[in-house]
C-alpha positions as CSV (number, residue, x, y, z in Angstrom):
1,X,2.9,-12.8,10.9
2,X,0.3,-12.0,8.4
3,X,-2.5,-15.0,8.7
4,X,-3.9,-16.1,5.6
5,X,-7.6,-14.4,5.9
6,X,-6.2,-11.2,6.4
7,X,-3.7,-10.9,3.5
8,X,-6.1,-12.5,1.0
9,X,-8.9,-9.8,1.8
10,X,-6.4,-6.9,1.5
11,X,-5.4,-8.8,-2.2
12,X,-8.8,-8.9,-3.3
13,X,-9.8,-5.7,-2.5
14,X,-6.4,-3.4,-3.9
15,X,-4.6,-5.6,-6.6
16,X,-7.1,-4.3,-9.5
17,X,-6.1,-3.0,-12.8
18,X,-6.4,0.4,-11.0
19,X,-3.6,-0.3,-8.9
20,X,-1.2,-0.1,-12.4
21,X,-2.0,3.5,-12.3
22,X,-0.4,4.1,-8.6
23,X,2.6,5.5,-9.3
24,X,3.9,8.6,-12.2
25,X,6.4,6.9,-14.4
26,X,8.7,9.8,-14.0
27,X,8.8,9.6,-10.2
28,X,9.9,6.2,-10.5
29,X,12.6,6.9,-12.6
30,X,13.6,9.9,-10.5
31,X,13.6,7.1,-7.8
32,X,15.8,4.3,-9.7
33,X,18.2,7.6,-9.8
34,X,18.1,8.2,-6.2
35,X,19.0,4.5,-5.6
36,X,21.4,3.7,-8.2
37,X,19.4,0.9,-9.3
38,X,21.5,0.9,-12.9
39,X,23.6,-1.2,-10.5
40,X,21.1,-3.2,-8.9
41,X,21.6,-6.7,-9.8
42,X,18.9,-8.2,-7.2
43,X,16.1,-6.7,-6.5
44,X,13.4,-8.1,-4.1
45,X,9.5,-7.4,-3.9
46,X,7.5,-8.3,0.0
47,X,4.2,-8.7,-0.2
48,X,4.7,-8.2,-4.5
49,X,0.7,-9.2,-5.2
50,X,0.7,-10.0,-8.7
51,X,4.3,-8.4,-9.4
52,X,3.6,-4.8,-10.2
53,X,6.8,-2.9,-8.7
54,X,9.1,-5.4,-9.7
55,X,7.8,-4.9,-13.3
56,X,7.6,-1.7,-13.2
57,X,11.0,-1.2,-11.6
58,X,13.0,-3.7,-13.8
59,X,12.9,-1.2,-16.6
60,X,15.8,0.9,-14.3
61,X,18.1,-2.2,-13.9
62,X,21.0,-3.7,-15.3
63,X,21.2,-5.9,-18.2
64,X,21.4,-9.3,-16.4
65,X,19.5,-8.8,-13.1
66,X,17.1,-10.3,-11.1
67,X,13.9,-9.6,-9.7
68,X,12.6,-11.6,-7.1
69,X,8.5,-11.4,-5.8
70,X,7.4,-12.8,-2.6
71,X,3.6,-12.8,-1.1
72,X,1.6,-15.4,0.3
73,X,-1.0,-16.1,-1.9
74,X,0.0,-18.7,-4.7
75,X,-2.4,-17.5,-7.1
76,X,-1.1,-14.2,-7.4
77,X,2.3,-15.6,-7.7
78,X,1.3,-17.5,-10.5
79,X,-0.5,-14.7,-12.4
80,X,3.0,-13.0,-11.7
81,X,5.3,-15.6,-13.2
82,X,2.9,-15.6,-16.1
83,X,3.2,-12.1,-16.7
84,X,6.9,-12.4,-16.1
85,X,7.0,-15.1,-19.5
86,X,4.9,-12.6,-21.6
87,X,6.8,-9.8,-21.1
88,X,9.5,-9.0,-24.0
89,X,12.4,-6.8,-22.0
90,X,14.9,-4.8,-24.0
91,X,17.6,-6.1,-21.4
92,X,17.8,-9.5,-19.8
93,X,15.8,-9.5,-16.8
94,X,15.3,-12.4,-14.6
95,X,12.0,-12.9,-12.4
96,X,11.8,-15.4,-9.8
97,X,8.1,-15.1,-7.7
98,X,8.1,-17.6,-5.0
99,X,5.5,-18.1,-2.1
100,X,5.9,-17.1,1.3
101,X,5.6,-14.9,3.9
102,X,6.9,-11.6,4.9
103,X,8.2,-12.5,8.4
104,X,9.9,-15.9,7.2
105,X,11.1,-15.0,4.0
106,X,12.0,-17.8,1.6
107,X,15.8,-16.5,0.4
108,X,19.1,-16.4,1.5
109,X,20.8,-13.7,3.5
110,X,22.2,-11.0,1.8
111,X,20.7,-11.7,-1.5
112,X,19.2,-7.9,-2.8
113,X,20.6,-4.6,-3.7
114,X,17.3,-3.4,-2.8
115,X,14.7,-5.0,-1.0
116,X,11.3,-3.0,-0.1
117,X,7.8,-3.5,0.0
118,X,4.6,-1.9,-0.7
119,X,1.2,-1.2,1.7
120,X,2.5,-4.3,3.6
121,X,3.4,-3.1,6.7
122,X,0.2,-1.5,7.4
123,X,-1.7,-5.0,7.5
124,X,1.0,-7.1,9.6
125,X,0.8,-7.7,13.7
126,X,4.7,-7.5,14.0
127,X,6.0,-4.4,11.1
128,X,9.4,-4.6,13.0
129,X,9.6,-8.9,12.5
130,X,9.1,-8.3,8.9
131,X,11.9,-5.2,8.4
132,X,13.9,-7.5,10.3
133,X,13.6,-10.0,7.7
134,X,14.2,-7.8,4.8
135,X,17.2,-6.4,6.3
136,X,18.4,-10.4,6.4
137,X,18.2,-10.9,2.9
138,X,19.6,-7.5,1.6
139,X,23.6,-7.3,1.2
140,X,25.5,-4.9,3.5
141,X,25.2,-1.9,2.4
142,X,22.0,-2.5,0.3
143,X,18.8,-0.5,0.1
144,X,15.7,-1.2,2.5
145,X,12.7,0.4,1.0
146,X,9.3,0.8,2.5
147,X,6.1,2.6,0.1
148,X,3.6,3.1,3.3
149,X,0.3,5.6,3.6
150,X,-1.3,7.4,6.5
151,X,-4.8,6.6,5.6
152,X,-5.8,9.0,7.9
153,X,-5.2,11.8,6.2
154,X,-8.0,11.9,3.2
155,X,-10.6,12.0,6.0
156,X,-10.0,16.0,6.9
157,X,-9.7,16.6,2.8
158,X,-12.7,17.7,0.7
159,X,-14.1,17.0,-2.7
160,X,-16.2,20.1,-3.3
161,X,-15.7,23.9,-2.4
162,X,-19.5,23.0,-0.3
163,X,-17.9,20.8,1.7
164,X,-15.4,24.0,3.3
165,X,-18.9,24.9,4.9
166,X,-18.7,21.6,7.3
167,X,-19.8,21.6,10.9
168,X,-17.4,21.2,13.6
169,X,-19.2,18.5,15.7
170,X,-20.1,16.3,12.9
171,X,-16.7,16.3,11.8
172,X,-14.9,15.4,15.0
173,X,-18.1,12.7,15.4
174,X,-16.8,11.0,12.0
175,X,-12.9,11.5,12.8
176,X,-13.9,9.7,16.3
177,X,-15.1,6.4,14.3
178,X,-12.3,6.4,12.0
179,X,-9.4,6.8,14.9
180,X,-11.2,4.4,17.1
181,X,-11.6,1.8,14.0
182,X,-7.8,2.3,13.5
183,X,-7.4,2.0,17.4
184,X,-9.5,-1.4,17.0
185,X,-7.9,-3.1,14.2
186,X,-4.2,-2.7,15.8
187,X,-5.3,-4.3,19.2
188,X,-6.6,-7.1,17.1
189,X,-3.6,-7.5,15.9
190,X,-4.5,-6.6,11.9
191,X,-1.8,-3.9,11.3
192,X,-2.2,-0.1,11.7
193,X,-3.3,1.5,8.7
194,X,-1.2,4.5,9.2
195,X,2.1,3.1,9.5
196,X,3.8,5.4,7.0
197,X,4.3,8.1,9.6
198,X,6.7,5.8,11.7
199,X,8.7,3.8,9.6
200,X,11.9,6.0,10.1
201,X,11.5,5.2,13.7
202,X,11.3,1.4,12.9
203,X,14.2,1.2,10.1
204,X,15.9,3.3,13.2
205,X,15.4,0.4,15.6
206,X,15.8,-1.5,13.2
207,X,19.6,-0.6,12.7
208,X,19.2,0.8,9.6
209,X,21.8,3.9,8.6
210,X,21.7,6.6,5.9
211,X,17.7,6.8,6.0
212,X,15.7,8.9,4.2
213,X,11.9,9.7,3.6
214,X,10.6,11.1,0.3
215,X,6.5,11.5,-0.6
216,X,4.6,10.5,-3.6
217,X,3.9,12.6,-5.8
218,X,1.1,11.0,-7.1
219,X,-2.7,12.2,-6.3
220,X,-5.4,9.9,-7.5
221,X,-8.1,12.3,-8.7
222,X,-11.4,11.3,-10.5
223,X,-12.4,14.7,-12.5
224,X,-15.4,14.7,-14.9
225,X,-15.1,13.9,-17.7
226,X,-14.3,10.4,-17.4
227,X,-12.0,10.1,-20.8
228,X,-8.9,8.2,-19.6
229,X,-8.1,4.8,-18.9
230,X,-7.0,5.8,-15.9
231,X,-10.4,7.4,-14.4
232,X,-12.8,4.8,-16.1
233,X,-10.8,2.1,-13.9
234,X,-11.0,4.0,-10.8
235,X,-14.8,4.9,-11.1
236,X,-15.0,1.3,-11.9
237,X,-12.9,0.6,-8.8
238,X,-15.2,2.2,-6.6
239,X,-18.3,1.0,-7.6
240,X,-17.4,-2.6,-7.1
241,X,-16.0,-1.4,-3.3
242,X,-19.8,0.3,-2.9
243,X,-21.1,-2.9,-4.2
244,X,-19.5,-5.4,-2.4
245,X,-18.9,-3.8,0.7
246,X,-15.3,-3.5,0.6
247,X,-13.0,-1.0,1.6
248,X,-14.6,0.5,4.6
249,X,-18.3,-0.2,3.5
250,X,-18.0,-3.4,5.0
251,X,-20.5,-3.4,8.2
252,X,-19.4,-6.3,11.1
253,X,-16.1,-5.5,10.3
254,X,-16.1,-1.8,11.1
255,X,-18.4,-2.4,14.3
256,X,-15.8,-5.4,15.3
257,X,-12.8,-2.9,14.7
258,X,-15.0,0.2,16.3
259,X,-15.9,-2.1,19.3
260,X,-12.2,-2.9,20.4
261,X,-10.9,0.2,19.7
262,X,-13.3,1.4,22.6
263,X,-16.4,2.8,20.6
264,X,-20.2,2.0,21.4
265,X,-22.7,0.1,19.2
266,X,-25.4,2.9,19.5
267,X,-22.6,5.6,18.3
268,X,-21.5,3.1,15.1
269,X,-25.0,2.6,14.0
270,X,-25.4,6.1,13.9
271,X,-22.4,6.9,11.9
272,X,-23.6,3.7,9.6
273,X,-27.0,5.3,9.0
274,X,-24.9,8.5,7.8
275,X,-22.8,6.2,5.5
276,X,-25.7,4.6,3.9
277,X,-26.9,8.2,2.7
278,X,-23.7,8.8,1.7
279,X,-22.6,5.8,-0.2
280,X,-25.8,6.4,-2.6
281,X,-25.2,9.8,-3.4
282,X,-21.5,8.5,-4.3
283,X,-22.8,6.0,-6.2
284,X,-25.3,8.5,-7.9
285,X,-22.7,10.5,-8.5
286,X,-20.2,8.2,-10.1
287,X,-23.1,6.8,-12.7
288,X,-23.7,10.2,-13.7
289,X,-19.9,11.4,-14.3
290,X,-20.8,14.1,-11.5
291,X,-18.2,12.8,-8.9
292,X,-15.0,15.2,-8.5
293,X,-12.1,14.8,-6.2
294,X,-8.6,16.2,-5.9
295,X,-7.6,12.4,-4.6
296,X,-4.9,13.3,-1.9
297,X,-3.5,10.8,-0.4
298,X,-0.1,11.0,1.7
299,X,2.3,7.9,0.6
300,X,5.8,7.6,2.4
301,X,8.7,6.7,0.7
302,X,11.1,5.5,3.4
303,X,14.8,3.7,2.5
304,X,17.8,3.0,4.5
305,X,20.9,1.1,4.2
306,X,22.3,-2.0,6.2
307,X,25.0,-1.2,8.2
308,X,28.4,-3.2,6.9
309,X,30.0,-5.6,9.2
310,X,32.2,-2.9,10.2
311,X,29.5,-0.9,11.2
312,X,27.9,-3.4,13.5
């Protein structure tokens, strides 16, 4: 069950304007292909923020459907079903953005052609409660979809062709704090922020058939100079995380997550001291235009289909 502290920090910290820029337009299309969503005539968003994905995939559907937003936090729903009244479709697309939460969803059963969700799983105590609960509402034979990182992974990727020249120790010292941190937060029951790995072995417990795992396409580089949209929003992004302490900057929260996942004060503060010096230097380097990064990430794209009665 996601609690409501938890959820609302995760929204305030990700549902930016940069968030828009997620996804490449063609992959999403090569998606709706995948899926068939031309036939999709319900289509259902967990954890849906202020509505992005439904928007963004209501362009692939047919004339007449419906696109249905979930997430706990009524403000966001409202901004969505705002959105949702200004928008001018070319087909006739419903939206419906209701509030509740991911492991007691507020619809009927067998409702969607295709319900998924987005970075949810990650943040919730129980990720096999909430696929549970998705596969409820979608029809037999329906889609399941789940977009989910392994935020692990940008920590052994470099920025600079310098950086190639990194000592060994230091680098397992950092990869220490950042496993135990990930440790911490899933015995606290937060989530586990690199869920995307697994979720074909959860949609397999799950009783999910036909699955299949895809990866994003999308890398979220920052290259000088900073002449898009795109890039101003996401140098823009990252000075208000250095700023307000969000998105790993945050201090009693690391320790707390550090601390339960087995770590020591005296090692953390040690490792913070090191962030300090490098959080200015990123900060230096993003008000100068100097700041250069490839921006892998690794994103999962995992769907599978509900099992018919007959299949049960």
């Amino acid at each position: 069950m996601l609690e409501e502290h938890d959820e609302r920090k995760h929204s305030e910290e990700h549902l930016g304007p940069a968030r828009e820029y997620w996804w490449n337009d063609d992959y999403l299309e090569l998606l709706a292909r995948r899926l068939n969503l031309e036939y999709c005539q319900a289509l259902v968003d967990i954890g849906c923020g202020k509505g992005m994905m439904g928007f963004k995939f209501s362009r692939y559907l047919h004339d007449g459907a419906t696109v249905y937003g979930v997430d706990f936090e009524s403000e966001y729903i409202e901004e969505a079903t705002q959105r949702a009244h200004s928008l001018h479709h070319r087909k006739n697309i419903h939206f419906d953005f209701r509030v509740g939460n991911a492991s007691d969803i507020p619809l009927p059963d067998n409702l969607a052609d295709l319900t998924l969700c987005q970075t949810l799983l990650i943040h919730v105590k129980d990720p096999q409660r909430v696929i549970q609960e998705m596969i409820r509402i979608t029809r037999p034979d329906g889609w399941v979809m789940a977009l989910e990182p392994n935020n692990l992974v940008p920590n052994l990727m470099f920025d600079r062709y310098g950086e190639t020249d990194f000592d060994v120790e230091s680098t397992l010292d950092v990869l220490e704090v950042k496993l135990r941190i990930e440790k911490g937060k899933k015995r606290l029951g937060e989530g586990f922020n690199s869920l995307g790995d697994v979720v074909p072995d959860l949609f397999q417990k799950a009783g999910l058939r036909d699955i299949k795992v895809w990866i994003s396409d999308k890398a979220l580089s920052i290259i000088p100079p900073y002449d898009s949209q795109e890039k101003m929003l996401r140098v823009e992004q990252m000075l208000n995380w250095i700023e307000s302490d969000a998105m790993g900057y945050n201090y009693e929260d690391n320790l707390n997550y550090f601390m339960a996942g087995g770590g020591s004060k005296e090692k953390f503060d040690d490792y913070w001291q090191k962030l300090i010096y490098n959080k200015f230097n990123l900060k230096q380097k993003l008000l100068k235009g100097e700041y250069i990064s490839a921006g892998g990430s690794l994103v999962y794209i995992v769907v599978g289909r509900k099992p018919r009665a007959s299949e049960v």
